[in-house]
C-alpha positions as CSV (number, residue, x, y, z in Angstrom):
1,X,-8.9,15.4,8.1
2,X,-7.3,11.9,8.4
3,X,-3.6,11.7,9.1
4,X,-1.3,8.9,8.1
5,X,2.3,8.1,9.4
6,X,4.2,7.4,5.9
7,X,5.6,4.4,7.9
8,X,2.1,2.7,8.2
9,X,2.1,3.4,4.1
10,X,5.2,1.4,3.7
11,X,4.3,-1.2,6.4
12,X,1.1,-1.9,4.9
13,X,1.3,-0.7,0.9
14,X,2.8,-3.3,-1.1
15,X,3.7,-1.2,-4.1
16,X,5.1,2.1,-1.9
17,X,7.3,-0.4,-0.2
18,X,8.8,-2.3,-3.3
19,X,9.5,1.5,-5.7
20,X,11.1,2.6,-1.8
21,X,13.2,-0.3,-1.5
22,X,14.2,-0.2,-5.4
23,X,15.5,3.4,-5.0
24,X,18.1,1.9,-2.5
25,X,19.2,-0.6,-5.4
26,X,19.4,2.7,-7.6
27,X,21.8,4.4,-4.9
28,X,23.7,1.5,-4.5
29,X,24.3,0.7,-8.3
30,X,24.8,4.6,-8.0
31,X,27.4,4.7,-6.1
32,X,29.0,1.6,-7.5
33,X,29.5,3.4,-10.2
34,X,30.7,6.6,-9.1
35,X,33.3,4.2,-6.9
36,X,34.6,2.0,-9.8
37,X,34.1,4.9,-12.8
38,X,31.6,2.5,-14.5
39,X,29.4,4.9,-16.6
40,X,26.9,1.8,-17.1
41,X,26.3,1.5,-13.6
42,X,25.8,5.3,-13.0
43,X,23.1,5.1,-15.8
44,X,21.4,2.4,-14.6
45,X,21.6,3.8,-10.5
46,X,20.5,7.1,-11.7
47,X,17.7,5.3,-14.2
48,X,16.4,3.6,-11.0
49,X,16.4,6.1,-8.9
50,X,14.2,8.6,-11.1
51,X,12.0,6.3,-12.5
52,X,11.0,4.1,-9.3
53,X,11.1,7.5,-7.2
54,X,8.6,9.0,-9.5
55,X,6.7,5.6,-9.2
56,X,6.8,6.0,-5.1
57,X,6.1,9.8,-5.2
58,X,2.8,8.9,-7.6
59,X,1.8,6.0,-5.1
60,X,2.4,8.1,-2.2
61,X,0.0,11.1,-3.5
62,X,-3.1,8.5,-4.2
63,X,-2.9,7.1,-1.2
64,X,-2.6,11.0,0.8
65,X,-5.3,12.4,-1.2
66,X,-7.4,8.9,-0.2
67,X,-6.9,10.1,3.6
68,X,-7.4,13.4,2.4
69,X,-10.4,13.3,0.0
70,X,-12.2,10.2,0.1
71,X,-15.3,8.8,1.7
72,X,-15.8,5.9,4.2
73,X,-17.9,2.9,3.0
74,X,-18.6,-0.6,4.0
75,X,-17.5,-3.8,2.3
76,X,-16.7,-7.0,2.4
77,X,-13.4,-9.5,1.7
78,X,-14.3,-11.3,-0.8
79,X,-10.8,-13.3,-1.6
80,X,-7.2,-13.3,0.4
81,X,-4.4,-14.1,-1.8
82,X,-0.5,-14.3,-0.1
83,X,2.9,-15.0,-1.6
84,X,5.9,-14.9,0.2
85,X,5.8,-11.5,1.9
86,X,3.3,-10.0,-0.6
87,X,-0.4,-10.5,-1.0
88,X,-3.5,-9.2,-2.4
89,X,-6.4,-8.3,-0.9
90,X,-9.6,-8.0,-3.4
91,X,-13.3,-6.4,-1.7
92,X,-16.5,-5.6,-2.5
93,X,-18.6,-2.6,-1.5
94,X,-21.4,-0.1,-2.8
95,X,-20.7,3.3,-4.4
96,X,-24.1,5.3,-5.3
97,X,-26.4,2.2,-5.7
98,X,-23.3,0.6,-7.6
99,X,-21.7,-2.8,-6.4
100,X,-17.3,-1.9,-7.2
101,X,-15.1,-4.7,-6.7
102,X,-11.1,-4.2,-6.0
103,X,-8.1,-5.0,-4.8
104,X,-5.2,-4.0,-2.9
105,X,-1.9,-5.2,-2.9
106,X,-0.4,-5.5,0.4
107,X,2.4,-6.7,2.2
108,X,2.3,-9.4,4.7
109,X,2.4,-8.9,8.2
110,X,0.4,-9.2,11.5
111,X,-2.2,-6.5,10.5
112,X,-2.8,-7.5,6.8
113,X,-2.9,-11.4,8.0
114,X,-5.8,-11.0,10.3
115,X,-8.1,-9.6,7.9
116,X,-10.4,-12.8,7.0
117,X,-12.6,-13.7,3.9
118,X,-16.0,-12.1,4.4
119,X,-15.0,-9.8,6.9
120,X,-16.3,-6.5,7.1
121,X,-14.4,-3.9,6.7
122,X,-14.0,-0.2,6.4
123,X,-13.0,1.4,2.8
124,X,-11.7,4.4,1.8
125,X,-12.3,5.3,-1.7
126,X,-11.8,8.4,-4.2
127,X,-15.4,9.8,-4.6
128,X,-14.2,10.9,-8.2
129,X,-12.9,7.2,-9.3
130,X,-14.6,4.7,-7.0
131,X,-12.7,1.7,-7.7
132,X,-9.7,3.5,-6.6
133,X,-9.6,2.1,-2.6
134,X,-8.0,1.5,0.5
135,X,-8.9,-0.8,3.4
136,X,-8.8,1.6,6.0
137,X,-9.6,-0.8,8.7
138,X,-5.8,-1.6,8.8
139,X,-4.3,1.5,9.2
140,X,-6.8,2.6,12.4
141,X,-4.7,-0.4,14.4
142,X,-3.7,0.4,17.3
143,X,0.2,-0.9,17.7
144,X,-0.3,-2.5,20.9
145,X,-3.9,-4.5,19.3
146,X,-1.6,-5.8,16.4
147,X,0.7,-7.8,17.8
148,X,-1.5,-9.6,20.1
149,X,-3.5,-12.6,19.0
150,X,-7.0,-10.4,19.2
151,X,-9.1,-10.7,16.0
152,X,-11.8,-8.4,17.1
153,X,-9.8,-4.9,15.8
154,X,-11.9,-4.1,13.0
């Protein structure tokens, strides 16, 4: 069985990062209103806070039961897309004879900027919904092989 540290999910996981962050908007408005006695405020908090934590929890379960359940396969980059401190990483790769194209959206850091258009990389997808993938090539990084200027991690 794989194991995962959920700070690698957050580093690397685009949309487990932004629901996590947008809970501490939630608290904060929370809080605000609690503080001032603004009932708006409380709604909107608590709103946040249940909706985007359900979001996180949802995201956070895929990508466990990826490590937990799903099967390694080959593929390729086929396009590397970055904005600001998000990106999106679309892939191709085989699934029973079938060719599956997807994407992931990631955040931008060291890791996630050294993968490379047509690079090979490994995939983790669920065997019972194949587009649903993972690169798993990033999350095998050693700490001390990101942060050097090596490209040869894969």
């Amino acid at each position: 069985m794989r194991r995962v540290s959920f700070f690698k999910i957050l580093y690397h996981d685009y949309a487990a990062f932004g629901t996590f962050s947008g809970m501490f908007i939630g608290i904060i408005a929370l809080i605000y209103g609690l503080w001032m006695k603004d009932q708006v405020a409380q709604i909107i908090g608590g709103g946040l806070i249940v909706v985007l934590g359900t979001l996180f929890l949802y995201r956070l379960i895929i990508i466990l039961r990826l490590f937990r359940e799903g099967e390694e396969v080959k593929g390729v980059i086929i396009n590397k897309w970055y904005y600001r401190d998000r990106g999106r990483i679309d892939y191709r790769y085989a699934v029973q004879g079938e060719i599956v194209t997807s994407g992931w959206a990631i955040m931008r850091n060291k890791v996630n900027r050294q993968l490379e258009k047509d690079m090979e990389v490994t995939i983790l997808i669920n065997p019972h919904k194949p587009k649903q993938s993972i690169i798993l090539s990033v999350f095998e990084v050693k700490w001390y092989l990101a942060f050097n200027n090596r490209r040869d991690w894969v």
